[in-house]
C-alpha positions as CSV (number, residue, x, y, z in Angstrom):
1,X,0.0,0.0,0.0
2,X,3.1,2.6,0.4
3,X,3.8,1.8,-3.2
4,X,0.1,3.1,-3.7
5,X,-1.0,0.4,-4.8
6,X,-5.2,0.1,-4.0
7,X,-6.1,-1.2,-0.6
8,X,-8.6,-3.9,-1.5
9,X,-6.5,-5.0,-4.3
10,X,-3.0,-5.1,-1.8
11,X,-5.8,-7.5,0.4
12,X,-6.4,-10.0,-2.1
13,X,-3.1,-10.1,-3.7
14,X,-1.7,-11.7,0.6
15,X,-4.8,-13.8,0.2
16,X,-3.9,-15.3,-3.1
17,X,-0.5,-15.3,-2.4
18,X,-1.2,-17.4,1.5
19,X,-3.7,-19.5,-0.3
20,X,-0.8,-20.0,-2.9
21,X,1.6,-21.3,0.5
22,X,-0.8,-23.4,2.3
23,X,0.5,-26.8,2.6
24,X,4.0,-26.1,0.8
25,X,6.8,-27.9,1.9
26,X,10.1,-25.9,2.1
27,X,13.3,-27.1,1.5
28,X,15.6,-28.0,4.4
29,X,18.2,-24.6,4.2
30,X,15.7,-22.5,2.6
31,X,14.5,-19.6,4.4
32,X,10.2,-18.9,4.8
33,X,11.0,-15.6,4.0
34,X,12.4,-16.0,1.0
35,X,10.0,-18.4,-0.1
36,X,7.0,-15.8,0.8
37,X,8.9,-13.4,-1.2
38,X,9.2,-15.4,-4.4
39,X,5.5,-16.5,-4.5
40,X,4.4,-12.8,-4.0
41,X,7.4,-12.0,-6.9
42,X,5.2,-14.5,-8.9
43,X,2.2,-13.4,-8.1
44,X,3.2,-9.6,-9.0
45,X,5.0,-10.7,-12.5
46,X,1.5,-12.8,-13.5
47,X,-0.8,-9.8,-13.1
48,X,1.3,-7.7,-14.9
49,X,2.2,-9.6,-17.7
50,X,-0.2,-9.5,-20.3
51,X,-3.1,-12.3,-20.9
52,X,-4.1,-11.4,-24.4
53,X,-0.5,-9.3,-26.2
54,X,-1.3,-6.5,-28.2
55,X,1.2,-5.7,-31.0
56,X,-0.5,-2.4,-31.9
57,X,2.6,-2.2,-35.1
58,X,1.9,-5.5,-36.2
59,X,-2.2,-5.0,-35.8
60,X,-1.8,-1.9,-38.1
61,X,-0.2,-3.9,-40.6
62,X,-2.8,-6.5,-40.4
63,X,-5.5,-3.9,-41.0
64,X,-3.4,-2.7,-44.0
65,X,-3.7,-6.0,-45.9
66,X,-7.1,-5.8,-45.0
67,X,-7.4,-2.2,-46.8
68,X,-8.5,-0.7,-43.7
69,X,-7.0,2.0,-41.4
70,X,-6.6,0.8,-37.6
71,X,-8.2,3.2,-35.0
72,X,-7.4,3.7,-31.6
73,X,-9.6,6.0,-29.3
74,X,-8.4,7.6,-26.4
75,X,-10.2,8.0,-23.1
76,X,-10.1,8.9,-19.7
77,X,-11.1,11.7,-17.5
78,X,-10.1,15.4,-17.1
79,X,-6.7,16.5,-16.9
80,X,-4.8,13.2,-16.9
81,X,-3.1,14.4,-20.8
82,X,-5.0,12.9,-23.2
83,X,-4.0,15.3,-25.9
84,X,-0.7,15.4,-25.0
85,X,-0.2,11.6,-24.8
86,X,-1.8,11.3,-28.1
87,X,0.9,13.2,-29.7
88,X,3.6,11.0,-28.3
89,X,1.6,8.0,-29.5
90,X,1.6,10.0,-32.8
91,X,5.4,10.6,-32.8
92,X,6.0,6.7,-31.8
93,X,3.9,5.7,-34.5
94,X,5.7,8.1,-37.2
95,X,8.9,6.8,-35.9
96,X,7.8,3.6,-36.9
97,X,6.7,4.9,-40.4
98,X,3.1,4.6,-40.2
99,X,0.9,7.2,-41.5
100,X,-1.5,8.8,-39.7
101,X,-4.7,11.3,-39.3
102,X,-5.2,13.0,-36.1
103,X,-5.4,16.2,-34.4
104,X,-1.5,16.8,-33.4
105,X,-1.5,19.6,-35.7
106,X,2.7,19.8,-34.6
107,X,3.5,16.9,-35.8
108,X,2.3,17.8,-39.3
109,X,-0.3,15.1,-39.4
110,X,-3.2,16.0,-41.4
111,X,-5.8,16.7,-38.6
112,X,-9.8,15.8,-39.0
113,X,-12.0,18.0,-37.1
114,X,-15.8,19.1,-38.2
115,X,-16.9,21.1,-35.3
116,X,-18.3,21.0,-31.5
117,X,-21.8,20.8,-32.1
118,X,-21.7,17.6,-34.1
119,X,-22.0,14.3,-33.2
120,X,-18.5,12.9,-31.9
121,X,-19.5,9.6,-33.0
122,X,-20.4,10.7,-36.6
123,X,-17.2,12.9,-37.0
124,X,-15.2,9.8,-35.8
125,X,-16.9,7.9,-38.5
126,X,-16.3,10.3,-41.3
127,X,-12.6,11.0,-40.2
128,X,-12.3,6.7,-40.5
129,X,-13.9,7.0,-43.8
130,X,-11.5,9.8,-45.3
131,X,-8.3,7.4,-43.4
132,X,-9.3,4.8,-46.0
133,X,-10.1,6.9,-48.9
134,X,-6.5,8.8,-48.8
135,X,-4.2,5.3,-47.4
136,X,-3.7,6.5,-43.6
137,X,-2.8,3.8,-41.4
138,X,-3.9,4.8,-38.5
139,X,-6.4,7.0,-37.0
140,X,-6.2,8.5,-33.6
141,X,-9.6,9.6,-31.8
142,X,-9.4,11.9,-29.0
143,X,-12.2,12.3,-27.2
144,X,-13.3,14.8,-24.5
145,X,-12.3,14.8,-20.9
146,X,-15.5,13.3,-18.9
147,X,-15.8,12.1,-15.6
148,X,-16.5,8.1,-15.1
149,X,-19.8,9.6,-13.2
150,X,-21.0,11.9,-15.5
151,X,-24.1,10.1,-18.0
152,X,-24.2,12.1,-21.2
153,X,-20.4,12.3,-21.7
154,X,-20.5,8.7,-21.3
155,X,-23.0,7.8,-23.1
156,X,-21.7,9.9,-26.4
157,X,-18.6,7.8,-25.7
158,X,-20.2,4.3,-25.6
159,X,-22.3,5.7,-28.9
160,X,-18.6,6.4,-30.3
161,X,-17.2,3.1,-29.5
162,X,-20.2,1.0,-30.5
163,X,-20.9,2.9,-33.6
164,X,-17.0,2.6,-34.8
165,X,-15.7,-0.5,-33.5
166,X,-12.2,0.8,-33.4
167,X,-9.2,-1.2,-32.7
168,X,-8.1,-0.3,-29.6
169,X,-9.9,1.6,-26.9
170,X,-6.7,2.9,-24.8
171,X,-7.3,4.4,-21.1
172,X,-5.2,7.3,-20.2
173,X,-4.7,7.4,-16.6
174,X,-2.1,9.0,-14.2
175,X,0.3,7.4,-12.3
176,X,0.2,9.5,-9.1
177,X,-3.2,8.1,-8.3
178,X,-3.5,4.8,-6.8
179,X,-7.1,3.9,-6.0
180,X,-8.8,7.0,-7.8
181,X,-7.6,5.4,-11.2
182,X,-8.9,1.8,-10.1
183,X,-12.4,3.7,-9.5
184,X,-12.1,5.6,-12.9
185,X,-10.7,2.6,-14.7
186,X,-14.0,0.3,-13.4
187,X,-16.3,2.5,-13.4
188,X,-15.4,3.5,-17.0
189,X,-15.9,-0.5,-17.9
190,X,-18.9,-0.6,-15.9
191,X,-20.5,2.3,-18.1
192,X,-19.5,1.1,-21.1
193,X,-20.8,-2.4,-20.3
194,X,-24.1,-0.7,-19.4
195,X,-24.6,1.2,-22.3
196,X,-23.5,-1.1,-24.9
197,X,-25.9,-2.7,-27.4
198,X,-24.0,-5.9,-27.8
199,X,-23.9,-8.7,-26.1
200,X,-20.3,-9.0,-25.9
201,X,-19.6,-4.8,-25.0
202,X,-16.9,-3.4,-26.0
203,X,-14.1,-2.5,-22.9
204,X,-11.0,-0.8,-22.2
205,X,-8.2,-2.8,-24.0
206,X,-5.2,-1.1,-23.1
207,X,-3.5,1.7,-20.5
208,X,-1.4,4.1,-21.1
209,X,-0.5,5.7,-17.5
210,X,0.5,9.2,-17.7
211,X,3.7,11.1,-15.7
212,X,5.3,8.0,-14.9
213,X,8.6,10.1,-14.2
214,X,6.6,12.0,-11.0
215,X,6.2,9.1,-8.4
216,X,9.4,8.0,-7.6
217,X,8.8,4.4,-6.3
218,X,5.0,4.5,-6.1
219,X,4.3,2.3,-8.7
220,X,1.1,0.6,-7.8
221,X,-1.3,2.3,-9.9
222,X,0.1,0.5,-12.7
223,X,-0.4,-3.0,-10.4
224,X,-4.1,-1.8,-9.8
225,X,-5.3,-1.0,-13.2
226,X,-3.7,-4.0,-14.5
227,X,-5.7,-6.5,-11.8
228,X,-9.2,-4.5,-12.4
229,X,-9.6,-4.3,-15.8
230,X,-7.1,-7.5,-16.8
231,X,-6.1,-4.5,-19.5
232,X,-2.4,-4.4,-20.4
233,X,-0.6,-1.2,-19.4
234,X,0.5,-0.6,-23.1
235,X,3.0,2.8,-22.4
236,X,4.3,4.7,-19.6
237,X,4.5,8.8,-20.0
238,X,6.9,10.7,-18.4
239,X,7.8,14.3,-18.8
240,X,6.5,16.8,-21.9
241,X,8.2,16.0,-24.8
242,X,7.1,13.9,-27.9
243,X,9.7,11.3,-27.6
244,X,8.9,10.7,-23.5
245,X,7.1,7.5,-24.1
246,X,7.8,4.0,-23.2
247,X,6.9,0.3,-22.6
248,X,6.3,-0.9,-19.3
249,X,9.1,-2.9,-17.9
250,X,7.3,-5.7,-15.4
251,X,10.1,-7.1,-13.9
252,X,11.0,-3.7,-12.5
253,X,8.0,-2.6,-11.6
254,X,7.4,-5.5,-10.1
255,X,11.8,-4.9,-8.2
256,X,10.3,-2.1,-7.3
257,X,6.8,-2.9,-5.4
258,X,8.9,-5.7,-3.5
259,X,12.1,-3.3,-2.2
């Protein structure tokens, strides 16, 4: 819990991890300690690593044989730089020569934007539909800032997600927070659950935790978000510029929550 990471998750990780123990016989020589510490060190690595691996570069290419651009939308709450993480998502991309449409006008990627007052669904939609017509690879949807409590926002953003099936919905949350995210993070996937037409809704697929370079060794967010949603945490953030952007590295994370 000092690493932040959320109280009722720190809870059932012991349990798990004691349940894990019962019975075990330890070697003669071997210390209990140690052998606490390598089940919890197993425990940590299994949340964090992946169940389902998402190769966003090798996913665009798929959708490129396929004659189709591959869209990722961007969500999360207020504040947590959305925008800004979009851009360095832009830049990683165009270091990887993909082509893109988006709104980081900076980065000179043509941007698609019709207006406020219109549907964020339908200009999503359109924006897809001009990525295919011109041979972009990727199309980036930002979407507003809205709070995980608020019903319209959400709603316009389950409406964007249902009506454009994109690739990869991506949750932008910050690192400082440790149980604040895990509430955003279910309560986003509980909305979205709610107001999904299909049977099979539509969730969060990946995370990309923002000002990663701020929390010194307070890494539990990451551990949280991971064990709520079963979401992989796709990129860290850390600092402003386009280039700050990185994968997460479990086994330290993982060095870290057990110093």
């Amino acid at each position: 819990m000092t690493k932040n990471v959320a109280d009722e998750i720190a809870e059932k990780l012991c349990e798990s991890v004691g349940a894990s123990l019962e019975g075990k016989k330890v070697a003669s020589f071997t210390r209990i300690s140690s052998t606490v510490h390598a089940a919890m060190e197993e425990a940590l690595v299994r949340i964090l690593t992946p169940r389902r691996s998402i190769d966003i570069l090798r996913d665009v290419h798929a959708a490129k044989e396929q004659r189709k651009p591959y869209v990722v939308v961007f969500v999360g709450v207020n504040g947590v730089g959305k925008s800004t993480n979009l851009a360095k998502v832009a830049y990683w991309l165009l270091q990887h020569n993909i082509s893109l449409r988006t709104h980081a006008r900076r980065l000179q990627i043509p941007i698609f934007e019709k207006g406020y007052e219109k549907d964020p669904a339908v200009v999503a939609k359109e924006a897809i539909q001009e990525a295919s017509r011109n041979g972009s690879e990727v199309v980036l949807v930002d979407t507003a800032g809205r709070m995980q409590d608020n019903e319209p926002l959400m709603t316009a953003l389950s409406k964007l997600i249902n009506l454009n099936n994109p690739d990869l919905v991506l949750f932008v949350g910050e690192a400082l927070v440790g149980n604040d995210a895990v509430d955003q993070l279910s309560k986003f996937n509980q909305k979205l659950a709610d107001l999904s037409t299909s049977s099979t809704p539509r969730l969060i697929d990946g995370i990309l935790l923002t000002k990663f370079d701020t929390i010194d060794d307070k890494v539990g967010a990451a551990l949280s978000m991971v064990y709520i949603s079963g979401a992989p945490v796709m990129f860290v953030g850390s600092g402003q510029s386009y280039t700050d952007l990185k994968k997460l590295n479990v086994k330290s994370i993982v060095k870290t929550l057990l110093k």
